[in-house]
Each structure stands twice: as structure tokens, then as C-alpha cells.
N, C-alpha and C positions, 0 to 999 in steps of 0.2 A: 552401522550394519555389520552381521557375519562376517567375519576376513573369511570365513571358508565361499561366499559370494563367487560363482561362476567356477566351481571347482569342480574336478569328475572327482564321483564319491560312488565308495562300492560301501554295498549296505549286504551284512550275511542275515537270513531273516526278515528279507524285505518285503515277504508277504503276508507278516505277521501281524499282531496288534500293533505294539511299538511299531515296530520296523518301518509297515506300510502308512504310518502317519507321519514318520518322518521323511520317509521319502515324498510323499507331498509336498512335504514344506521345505527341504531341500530344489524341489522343483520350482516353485515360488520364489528361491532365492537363487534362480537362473543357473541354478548346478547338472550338470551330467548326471546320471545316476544308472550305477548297474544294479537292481536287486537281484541276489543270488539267494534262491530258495529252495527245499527239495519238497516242498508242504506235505510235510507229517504233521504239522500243527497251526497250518492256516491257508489261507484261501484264494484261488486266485480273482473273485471279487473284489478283496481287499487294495486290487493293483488295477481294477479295472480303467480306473479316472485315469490313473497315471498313462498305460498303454497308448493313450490317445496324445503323448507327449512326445515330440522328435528326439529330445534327451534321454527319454527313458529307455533302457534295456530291461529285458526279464528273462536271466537264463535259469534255467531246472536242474536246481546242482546241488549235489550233496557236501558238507566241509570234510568229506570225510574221503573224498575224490579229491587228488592231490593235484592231479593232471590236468581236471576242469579247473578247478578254483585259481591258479594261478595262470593258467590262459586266460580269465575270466577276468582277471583283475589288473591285467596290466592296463595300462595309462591312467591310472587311477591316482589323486595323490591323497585321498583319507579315506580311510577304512572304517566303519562302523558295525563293529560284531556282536550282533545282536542271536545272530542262531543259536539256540541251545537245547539241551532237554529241560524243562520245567515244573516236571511232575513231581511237585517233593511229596505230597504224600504217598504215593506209592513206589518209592525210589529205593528199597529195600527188596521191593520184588523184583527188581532187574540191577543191580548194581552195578551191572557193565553200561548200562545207557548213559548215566553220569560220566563216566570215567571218558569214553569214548566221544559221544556226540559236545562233555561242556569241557575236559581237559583236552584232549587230544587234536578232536577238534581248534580250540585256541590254538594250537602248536602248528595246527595244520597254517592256521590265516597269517601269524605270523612270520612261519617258512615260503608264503606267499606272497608275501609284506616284502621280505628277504629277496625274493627272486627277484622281486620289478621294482626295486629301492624306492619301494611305497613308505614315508616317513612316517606316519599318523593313525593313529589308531584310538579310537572311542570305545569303551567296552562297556558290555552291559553284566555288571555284577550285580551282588545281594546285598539287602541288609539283615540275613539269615547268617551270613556268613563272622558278626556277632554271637551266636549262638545266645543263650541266655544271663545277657550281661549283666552284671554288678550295677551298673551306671546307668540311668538312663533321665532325659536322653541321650541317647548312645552316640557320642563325637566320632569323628574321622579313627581317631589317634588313640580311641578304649583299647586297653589289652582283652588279647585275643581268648575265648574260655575254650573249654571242648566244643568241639564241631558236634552240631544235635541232629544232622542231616546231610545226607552224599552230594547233595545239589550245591549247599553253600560251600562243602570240599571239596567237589570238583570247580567250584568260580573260583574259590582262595585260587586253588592250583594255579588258576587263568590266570589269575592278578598276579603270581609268584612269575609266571612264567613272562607275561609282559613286559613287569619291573627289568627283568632279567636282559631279555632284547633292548630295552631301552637302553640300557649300560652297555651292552655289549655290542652293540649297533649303529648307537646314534638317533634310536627313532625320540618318536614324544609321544605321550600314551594320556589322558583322562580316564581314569577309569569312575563309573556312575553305580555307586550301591543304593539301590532301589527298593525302596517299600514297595507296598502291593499299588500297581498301576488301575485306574479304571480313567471309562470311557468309551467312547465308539470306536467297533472294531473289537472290544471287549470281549477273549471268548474262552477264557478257561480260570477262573476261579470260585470263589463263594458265592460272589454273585449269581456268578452262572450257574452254580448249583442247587443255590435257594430258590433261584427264575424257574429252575425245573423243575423243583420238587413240590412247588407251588402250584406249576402247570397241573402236573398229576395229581395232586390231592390239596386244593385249596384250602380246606379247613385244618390240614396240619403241619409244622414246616418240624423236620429232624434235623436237630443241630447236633455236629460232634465235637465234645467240648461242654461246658456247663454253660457257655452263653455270657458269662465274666472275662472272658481272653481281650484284652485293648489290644487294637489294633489302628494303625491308621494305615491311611490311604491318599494317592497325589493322581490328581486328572491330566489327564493324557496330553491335553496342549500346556500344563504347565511345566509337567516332565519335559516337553519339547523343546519350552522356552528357557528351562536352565540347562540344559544340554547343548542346545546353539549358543547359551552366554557364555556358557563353560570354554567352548572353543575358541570363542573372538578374542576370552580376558586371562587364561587360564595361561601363567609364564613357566610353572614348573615342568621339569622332565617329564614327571609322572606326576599330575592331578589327580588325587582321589575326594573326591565328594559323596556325600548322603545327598539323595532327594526322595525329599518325604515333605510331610507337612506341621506346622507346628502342633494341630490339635490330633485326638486319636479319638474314638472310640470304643465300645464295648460289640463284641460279634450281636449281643443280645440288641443293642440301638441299630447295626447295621441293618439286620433282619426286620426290624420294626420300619425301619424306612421304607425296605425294598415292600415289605405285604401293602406299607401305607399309600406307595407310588402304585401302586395294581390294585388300589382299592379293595383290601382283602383284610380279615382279622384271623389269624391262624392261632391256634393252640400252639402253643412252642414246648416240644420235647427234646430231652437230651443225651450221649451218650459219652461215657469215656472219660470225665471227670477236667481238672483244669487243663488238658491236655487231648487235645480230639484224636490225635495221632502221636506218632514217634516226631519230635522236630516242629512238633506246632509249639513256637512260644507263648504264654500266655500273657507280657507283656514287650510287642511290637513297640518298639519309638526310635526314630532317629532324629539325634539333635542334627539342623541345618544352617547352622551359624554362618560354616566356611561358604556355603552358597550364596546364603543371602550379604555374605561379607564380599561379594561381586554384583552385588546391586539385585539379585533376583528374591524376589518375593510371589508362592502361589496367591493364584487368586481366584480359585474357586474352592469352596469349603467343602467338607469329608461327606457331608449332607447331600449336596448339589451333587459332584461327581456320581454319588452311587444311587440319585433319582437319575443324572443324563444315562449312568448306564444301562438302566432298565430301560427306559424307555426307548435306547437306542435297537436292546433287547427285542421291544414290542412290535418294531418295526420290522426288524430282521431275525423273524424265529426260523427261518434256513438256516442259521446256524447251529442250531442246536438237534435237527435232523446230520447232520453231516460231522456234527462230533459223535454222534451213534459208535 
């Protein structure tokens, strides 16, 4: 089992997709759990199951509140910082949201880490943060190319900044650079914008990009399950791992799945060329060796994940009124 087993664990983001799935399963493994959220980007549905737990806390708090977040966090002995800004494609129209809610932020949790000699911290980075690699699949340890987006420079920064505490502190840090997650709870990326634009006009789906971008994708309870292995097995100072999945796909197969899961045949149009935005790579891959070199193997395929997401979709189209 988890050494983290019966621990108080502060989760930043915990009413997020990730977040509020981990705190479930945190809860399941008899932990305390405070999730700290200010939801600009998720819901308090998401926590509703948990509420009804004598372990669970849910305070309304921003990382950007010094005051709160370190009251918030004392008796806690691991930190799971998950809050961020996530919007990389539009991350150019506000370049202060990076810098502020995914650097400074970090700086904030860790000076909060600092006050109440919280040891442990789990962080939630990118595999963007490769930018358009030489290598692929892309290992722990590829040299670093230009950064092709402010989101994966501001998580380096976190990562730079972690390392940093970690030596200079005493703490122990994992950090998780993340392919695109899907799943239930699911509620801001392609999928979710193919669900919509399907909604609105069935017979045609606008992809930006030519529909040739590989990407892959890792479902949301196996992110879970190497995240919790990562803690029980993981001996360095600072663990850094990819979780992704060994296969990828093409955007143009992803969209074929989602119309094929709603029973729909759309006309597929396109914009923008191999590149739908600033920072969209058009090949996604993280090799996951160092992962699976801790015994963890996903076990749901690129397929499965992104039919459970739709369907979860189907279920819960409130969310997509309330991302309005």
C-alpha cells in the first residue's frame, strides 16, 4: 500500500479534474485531505462526493493569497500542487496569468511548505515543457529546445524553483510532466471542444491544425495510479517522471472516435496548417520507461480514455453551460 496511507495531504486545485479525482482516492486511502481552490477553472460538484467525508476540508482560496494558503496548510505533511493556469493556447493574450497564477504561485506553496516544515511536495508539470523535441519518445533527461509556450515556461520555472527548495531546505519533491489527461471530470481541452462544436453543428467539426498532429493521451485513474506509485517507490530528492502512454495518435483519429462515440459522421475541416496555434506541437510523445521502470503500466488505451470522456461528457453537459 501508499506510505502516503493515513497522511493529511493538502491538494492546491482540488476542485479540479486531476485534483478532485485525486482527492477521492487520497480519501479511500484513509488520508486527511484539505483541497485549496479559488474555481476559476472547476467546480464545486467536482468535490461534492468528498464533502460528505469527516477528513475532507474545502477551503476557497487563492495561491496567490499568502495569508490564506499557509494557514490553510499547516498540519499537513504532503502537498500536491496541482493549481495552475492551463490555457496554453491563448496564453499570449494574457502573459501575466502564467507568470503569476503557474510561477509565482509555485513560490507562493513552497514558502507555505517553508512556514509549517511541510516536507513533500508532488507537482503537477508538462510534457510541453520539451518544447518541440529532437527525440522522441521524449525521456526524463532530452535536452531542453526553446520553450514554444508561456505555460510550459512558467512550470519549467516551478520545476527550477522546487529543485531549488529541495537543496536548500531539506524538502523531497516528485515532479509529474503530463501528456494531455482525459477522463471523468474532464473539462477543458480538444475533447471538450470537438463535444461542443459537434453540439452546435453535427454535420461539421473545425479542427485547428491539418488533422496530422500525434498526440497522445493517459486516463485519469492511471495518472492516479502512477502518481501514488511514484510516492510509495520514488527514493530521489527530486523525482521527475513523464506520464503518458506508450501509443499516440493523430488529432484527425481522436475526432473520428469522439463523432464515432455520438454516433455522428461529420465533414472534417481545417485551419492553420501543421500547427493550429503558437505552441501546439505537432508531434506529442513521452517516452515512460522511468515509470514503468517502478512497476507501473497504463491500462486503459488512447481509444477507451477518449470514448469514457465523451460519454462522461454525455452525462454531464452542465459543464459546458458553466464554462460559458
Amino acid at each position: 500500500m501508499p506510505t502516503i496511507n493515513k497522511s493529511r495531504c493538502f491538494v492546491t486545485g482540488g476542485a479540479g479534474f486531476i485534483g478532485s479525482n485525486l482527492v477521492d482516492r487520497l480519501l479511500d486511502l484513509d488520508c486527511e485531505v484539505v483541497a485549496y481552490d479559488n474555481f476559476s477553472a472547476s467546480f464545486p460538484e467536482f468535490v461534492a462526493s468528498a464533502k460528505g467525508n469527516e477528513r475532507f476540508t474545502l477551503v476557497n482560496g487563492d495561491i496567490l493569497d499568502t495569508e490564506l494558503l499557509a494557514t490553510s496548510m499547516a498540519g499537513c505533511s504532503h502537498v500536491f500542487h496541482f493549481a495552475a493556469n492551463a490555457d496554453v493556447r491563448h496564453g499570449l493574450e494574457h502573459p501575466e496569468r502564467d507568470l503569476q497564477h503557474n510561477t509565482i504561485g509555485t513560490f507562493n506553496v513552497l514558502e507555505a511548505m517553508r512556514a509549517n516544515g511541510v516536507p513533500w511536495i508532488g507537482f503537477s508539470s508538462t510534457g510541453s515543457v520539451y518544447g518541440e523535441p529532437e527525440v522522441i519518445p521524449t525521456p526524463e533527461n532530452a535536452p531542453f529546445p526553446i520553450q514554444t509556450s508561456l505555460y510550459a515556461a512558467s512550470k519549467l520555472a516551478g520545476e527550477g524553483l522546487i529543485q531549488a527548495y529541495v537543496e536548500g531546505y531539506g524538502m523531497r519533491a516528485v515532479i509529474f510532466r503530463f501528456t494531455s489527461i482525459l477522463g471523468e471530470r474532464y473539462s477543458h481541452g480538444h475533447v471538450f471542444d470537438f463535444y461542443r462544436k459537434l453540439a452546435a453543428d453535427p454535420k461539421r467539426l473545425h479542427i485547428l491544425g491539418d488533422g496530422k498532429q500525434k498526440k497522445s493521451y493517459l486516463y485519469i485513474q492511471d495518472c492516479l495510479d502512477a502518481i501514488l506509485m511514484a510516492v510509495d517507490r520514488c527514493e530521489d530528492k527530486v523525482g521527475i517522471f513523464n506520464l503518458g502512454h506508450e501509443d499516440y495518435v493523430t488529432v484527425d483519429t481522436s475526432a473520428g472516435i469522439i463523432a464515432r462515440t455520438l454516433g455522428l459522421s461529420p465533414e472534417f475541416t481545417y485551419e492553420g496548417g501543421e500547427r493550429g496555434w503558437i505552441g501546439d506541437n505537432p508531434f506529442t510523445h513521452l517516452e515512460i520507461k522511468k515509470m514503468q521502470a517502478l512497476g507501473w503500466q497504463p491500462k486503459v488505451s488512447i481509444e477507451d480514455a477518449v470514448a469514457k470522456t465523451v460519454r462522461w461528457m454525455q452525462g454531464n453537459e452542465w459543464v459546458f453551460d458553466q464554462r460559458q
